[in-house]
C-alpha positions in Angstrom: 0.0 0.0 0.0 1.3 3.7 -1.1 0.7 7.0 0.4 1.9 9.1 -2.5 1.2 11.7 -5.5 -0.3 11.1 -9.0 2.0 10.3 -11.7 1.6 10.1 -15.5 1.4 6.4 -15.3 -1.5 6.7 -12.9 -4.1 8.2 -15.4 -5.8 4.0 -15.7 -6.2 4.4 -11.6 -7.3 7.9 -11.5 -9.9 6.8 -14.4 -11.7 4.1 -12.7 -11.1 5.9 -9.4 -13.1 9.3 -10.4 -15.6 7.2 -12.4 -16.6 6.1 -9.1 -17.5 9.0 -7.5 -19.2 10.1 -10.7 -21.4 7.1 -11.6 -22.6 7.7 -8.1 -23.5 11.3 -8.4 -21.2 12.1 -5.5 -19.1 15.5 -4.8 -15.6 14.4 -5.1 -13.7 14.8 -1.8 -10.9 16.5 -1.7 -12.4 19.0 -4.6 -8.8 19.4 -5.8 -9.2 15.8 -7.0 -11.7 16.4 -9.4 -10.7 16.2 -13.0 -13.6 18.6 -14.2 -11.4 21.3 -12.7 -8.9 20.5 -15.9 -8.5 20.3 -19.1 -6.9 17.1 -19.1 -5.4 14.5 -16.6 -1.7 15.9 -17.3 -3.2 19.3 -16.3 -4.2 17.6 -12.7 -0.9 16.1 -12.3 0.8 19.1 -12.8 -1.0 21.3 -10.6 -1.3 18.6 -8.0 2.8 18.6 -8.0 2.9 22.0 -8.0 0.2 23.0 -5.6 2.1 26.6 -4.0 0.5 29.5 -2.3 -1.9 31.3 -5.8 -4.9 32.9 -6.2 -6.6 31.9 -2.9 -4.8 28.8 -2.3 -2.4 27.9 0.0 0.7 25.8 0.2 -0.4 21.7 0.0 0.2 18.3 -1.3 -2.7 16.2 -2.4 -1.8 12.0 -1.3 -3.8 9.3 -2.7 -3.4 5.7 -1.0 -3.4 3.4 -3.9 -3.2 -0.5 -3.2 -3.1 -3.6 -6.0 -3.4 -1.2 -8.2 -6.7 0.8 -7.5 -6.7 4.0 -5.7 -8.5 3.7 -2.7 -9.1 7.4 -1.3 -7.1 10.6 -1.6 -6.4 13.2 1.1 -5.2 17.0 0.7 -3.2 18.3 3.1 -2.7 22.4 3.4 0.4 23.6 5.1 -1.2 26.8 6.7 -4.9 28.1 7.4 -6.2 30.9 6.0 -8.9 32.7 7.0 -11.2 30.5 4.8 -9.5 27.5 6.3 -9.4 28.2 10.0 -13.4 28.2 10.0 -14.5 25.4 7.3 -11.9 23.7 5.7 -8.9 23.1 7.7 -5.6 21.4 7.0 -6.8 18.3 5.8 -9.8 17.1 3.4 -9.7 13.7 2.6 -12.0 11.2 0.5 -12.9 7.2 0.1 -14.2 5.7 -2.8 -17.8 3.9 -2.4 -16.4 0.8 -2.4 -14.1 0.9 0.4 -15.8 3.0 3.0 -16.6 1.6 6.2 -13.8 -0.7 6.0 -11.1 2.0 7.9 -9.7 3.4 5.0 -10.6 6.8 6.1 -8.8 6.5 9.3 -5.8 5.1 7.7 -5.8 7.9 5.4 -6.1 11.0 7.8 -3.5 9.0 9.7 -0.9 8.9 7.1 -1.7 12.3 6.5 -1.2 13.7 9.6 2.2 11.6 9.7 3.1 14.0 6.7 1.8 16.9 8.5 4.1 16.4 11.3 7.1 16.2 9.4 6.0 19.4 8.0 6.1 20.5 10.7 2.7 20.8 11.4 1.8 20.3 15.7 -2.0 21.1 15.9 -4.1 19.7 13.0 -7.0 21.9 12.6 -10.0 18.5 10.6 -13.1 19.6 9.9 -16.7 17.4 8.4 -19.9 19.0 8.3 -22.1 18.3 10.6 -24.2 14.7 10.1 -21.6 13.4 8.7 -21.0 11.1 11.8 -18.5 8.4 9.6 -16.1 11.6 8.8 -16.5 12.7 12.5 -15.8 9.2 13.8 -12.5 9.0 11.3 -11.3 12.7 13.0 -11.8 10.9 16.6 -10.0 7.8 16.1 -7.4 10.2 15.5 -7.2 11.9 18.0 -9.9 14.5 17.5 -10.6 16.9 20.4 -14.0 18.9 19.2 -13.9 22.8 19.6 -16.1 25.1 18.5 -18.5 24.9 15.3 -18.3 27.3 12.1 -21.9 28.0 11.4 -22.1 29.7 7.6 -24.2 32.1 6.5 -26.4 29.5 4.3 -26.7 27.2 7.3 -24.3 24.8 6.9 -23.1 23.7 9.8 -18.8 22.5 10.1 -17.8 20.3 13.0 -14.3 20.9 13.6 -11.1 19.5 15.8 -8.2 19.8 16.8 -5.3 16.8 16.6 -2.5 17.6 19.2 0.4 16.0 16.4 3.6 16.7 18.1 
């Protein structure tokens, strides 16, 4: 199992991994993930690789944990908060295919991603989930998760957030 970015040689993975999410009519998690954003596939790779602080986006690297050659589920990690960030987003978003939720995937994946965090540099891991999503809550806590105050947007939405002591 692999904890690492897209490559070139990926685009057969990345194909039957994004088809998944779309045949499903699901919003791709992380966004940055979803090929619609491009042109093309070498487009994603490329900006994935060189994801640096432009045009509302900050600093981050986008993981995908791939296994026998399917991608299971992708995380994004940013490497500083915002404003944006600090009250809905936070340093990590991270996604499962259908297939392989429920089976601790996601837990492994925030996991390794905080591992990368840390050696970042990264001590307090701000992980957020809107609220009713109790699986993406649950994932947060087996991390570690301490639950601090909710964002409440202007449309509603309601964003669950913790903090993950990672030092």
């Amino acid at each position: 199992m692999e904890f690492r970015e897209l490559t070139m040689a990926d685009e057969p993975l990345y194909c039957n991994y994004i088809s998944e999410w779309i045949d499903h009519d699901e919003k791709i998690v992380p966004s940055i993930t979803n090929i619609t954003r491009y042109d093309n596939f070498s487009q994603l790779v490329h900006f994935l690789a060189d994801s640096k602080s432009s045009d509302g986006f900050v600093d981050n690297t986008t993981l995908f944990l791939i296994d026998d050659d399917e991608i299971i589920g992708a995380a994004n990690i940013r490497h500083e908060l915002n404003d944006r960030l600090k009250k809905a987003v936070g340093h990590i978003g991270y996604g499962v295919r259908k297939k392989y939720r429920g089976k601790g995937y996601g837990t492994k994946i925030l996991k390794k991603s905080l591992d990368y965090a840390s050696r970042i540099g990264i001590t307090e891991v701000l992980v957020t989930c809107k609220q009713g999503n109790d699986a993406s809550a649950a994932v947060i806590m087996n991390n570690g998760g301490e639950e601090i105050e909710s964002y409440h947007r202007e449309d509603g939405t309601v964003f669950r957030r913790f903090i993950i002591e990672n030092g």
